[in-house]
N, C-alpha and C positions, 0 to 999 in steps of 0.2 A: 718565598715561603715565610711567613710571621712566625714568632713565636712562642712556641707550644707551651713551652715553660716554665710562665710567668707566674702561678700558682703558687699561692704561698706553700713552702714545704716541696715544693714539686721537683723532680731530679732535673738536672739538665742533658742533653743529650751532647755525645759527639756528633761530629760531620755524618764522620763514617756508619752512625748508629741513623742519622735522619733519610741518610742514602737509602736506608731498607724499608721505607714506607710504600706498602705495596699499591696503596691509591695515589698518582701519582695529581689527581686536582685540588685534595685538601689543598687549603691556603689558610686555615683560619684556627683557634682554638674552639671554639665549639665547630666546627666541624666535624677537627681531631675529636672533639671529644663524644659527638654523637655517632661513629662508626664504630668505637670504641665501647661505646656504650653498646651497644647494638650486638658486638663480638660477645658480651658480657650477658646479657641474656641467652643467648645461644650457649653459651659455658655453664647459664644455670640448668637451662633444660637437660642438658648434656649430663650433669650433677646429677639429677633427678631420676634419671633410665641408666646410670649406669651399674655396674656390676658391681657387686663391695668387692672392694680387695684393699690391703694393708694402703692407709694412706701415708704413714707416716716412714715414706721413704724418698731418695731422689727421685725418681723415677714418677711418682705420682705427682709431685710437687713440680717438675719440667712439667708435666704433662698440661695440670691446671692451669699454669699459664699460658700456653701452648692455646688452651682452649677459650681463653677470656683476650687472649690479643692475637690469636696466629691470622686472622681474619685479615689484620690491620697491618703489622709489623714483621719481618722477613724473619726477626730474630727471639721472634715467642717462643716460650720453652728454654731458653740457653741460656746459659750464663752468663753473663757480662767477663769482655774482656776489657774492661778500660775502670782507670781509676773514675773514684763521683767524689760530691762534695759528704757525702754519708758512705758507712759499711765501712768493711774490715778490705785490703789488697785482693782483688780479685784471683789472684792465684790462689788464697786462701780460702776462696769462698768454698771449695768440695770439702772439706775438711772441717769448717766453720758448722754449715751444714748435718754434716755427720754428727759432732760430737752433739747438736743441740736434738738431734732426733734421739740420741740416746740419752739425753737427760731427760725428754720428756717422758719418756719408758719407763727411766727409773722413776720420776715423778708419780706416774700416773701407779706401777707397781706397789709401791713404798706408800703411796697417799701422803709424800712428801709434803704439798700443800692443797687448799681445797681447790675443789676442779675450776670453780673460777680465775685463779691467781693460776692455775697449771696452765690454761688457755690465754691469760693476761700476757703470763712469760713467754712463752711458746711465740705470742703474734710478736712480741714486743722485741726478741730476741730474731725473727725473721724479717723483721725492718732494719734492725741494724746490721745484719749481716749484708744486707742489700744485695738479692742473688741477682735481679737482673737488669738490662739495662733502663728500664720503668717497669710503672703500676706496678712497682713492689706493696704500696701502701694497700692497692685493691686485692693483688695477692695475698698478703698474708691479711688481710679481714678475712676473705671468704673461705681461706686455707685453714685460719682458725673457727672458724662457723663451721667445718665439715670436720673438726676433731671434736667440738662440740657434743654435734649429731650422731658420728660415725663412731666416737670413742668413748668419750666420758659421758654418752647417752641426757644431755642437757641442754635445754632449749637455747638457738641462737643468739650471739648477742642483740641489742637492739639496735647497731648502726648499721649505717644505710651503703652497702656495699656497689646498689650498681649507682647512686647518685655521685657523679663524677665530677661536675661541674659547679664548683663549688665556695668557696673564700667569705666566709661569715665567722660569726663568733663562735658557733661549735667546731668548725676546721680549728681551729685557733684554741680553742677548748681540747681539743686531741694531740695537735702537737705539742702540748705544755704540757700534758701528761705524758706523750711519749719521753718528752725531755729529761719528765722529772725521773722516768724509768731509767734512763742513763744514769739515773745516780743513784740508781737501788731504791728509789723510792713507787710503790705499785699502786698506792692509795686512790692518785687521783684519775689513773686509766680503771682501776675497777670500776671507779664509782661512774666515771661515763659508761663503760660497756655495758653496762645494766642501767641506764639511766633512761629517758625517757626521748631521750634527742633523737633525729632517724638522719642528719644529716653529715654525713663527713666529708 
């Protein structure tokens, strides 16, 4: 098996994490990445008919993933048990988790900051946590597209959530903004998510 994880920005997997690959003739990264893709449309439709219920819990947030990769990978929906080269100790991650669903609460109650910068934080803050053992980055896009819609009632951002296959100057353009979000600074992920680009 080649691999998967040569993307710039892209998690690595363990052994035991490539073990759960439920198609067992992938050999390639666009492979992986059109089955994946493919899970990912299926998760939007999914999105579209389902029932509103509170998104901004574990429980929905397992679930979403569950539903953009359970197609592909054994371990959709679950937490990571292994350390990565990004995120906080995985034993940390329920609790990480926790406290950031309730800052967005308080966020969103408070009108702390404008709903843009509440949905910047929220993705930005669910990348670093890094809940699972991949596509965290396609998770928390479309996790914050559906608090967008779902919550602060405001049109989607404008990147490109199921284009997966990727490595250009806007990939490169997103993770220089996430980075620069590690340092408190949110200017230049704003200005992409409302920017004109549709590739990430």
């Amino acid at each position: 098996m080649n691999d998967f994880h040569s993307l710039n920005g892209a998690t690595p997997l363990e052994p035991e994490e490539m073990d759960e690959l439920k198609i067992g003739h992938i050999t390639t990264r666009e492979e992986l990445n059109r089955f994946e893709q493919d899970n990912i449309h299926e998760a939007l439709q999914w999105l579209e008919g389902r029932r509103r219920v509170d998104i901004l819990t574990e429980k929905f947030i397992k679930t979403l993933h569950q539903k953009m990769f359970g197609n592909v990978w054994r371990w959709a929906g679950t937490f990571r048990r292994s350390g990565k080269n990004i995120g906080v100790d995985w034993v940390q991650i329920p609790v990480s988790l926790h406290t950031l669903l309730q800052d967005v609460r308080y966020w969103i109650e408070h009108n702390t900051f404008p709903t843009d910068e509440i949905a910047v934080r929220f993705h930005h803050q669910l990348v670093s946590i890094h809940l699972f053992p991949n596509g965290n980055g396609r998770h928390a896009r479309l996790m914050t597209d559906v608090l967008l819609k779902d919550v602060l009632k405001q049109a989607p951002f404008t990147w490109d959530v199921i284009d997966i296959d990727v490595e250009d100057e806007v990939r490169n353009l997103y993770l220089k903004a996430l980075r620069a979000a590690d340092h408190g600074d949110y200017s230049m992920l704003l200005e992409f998510v409302r920017s004109n680009q549709r590739k990430i």
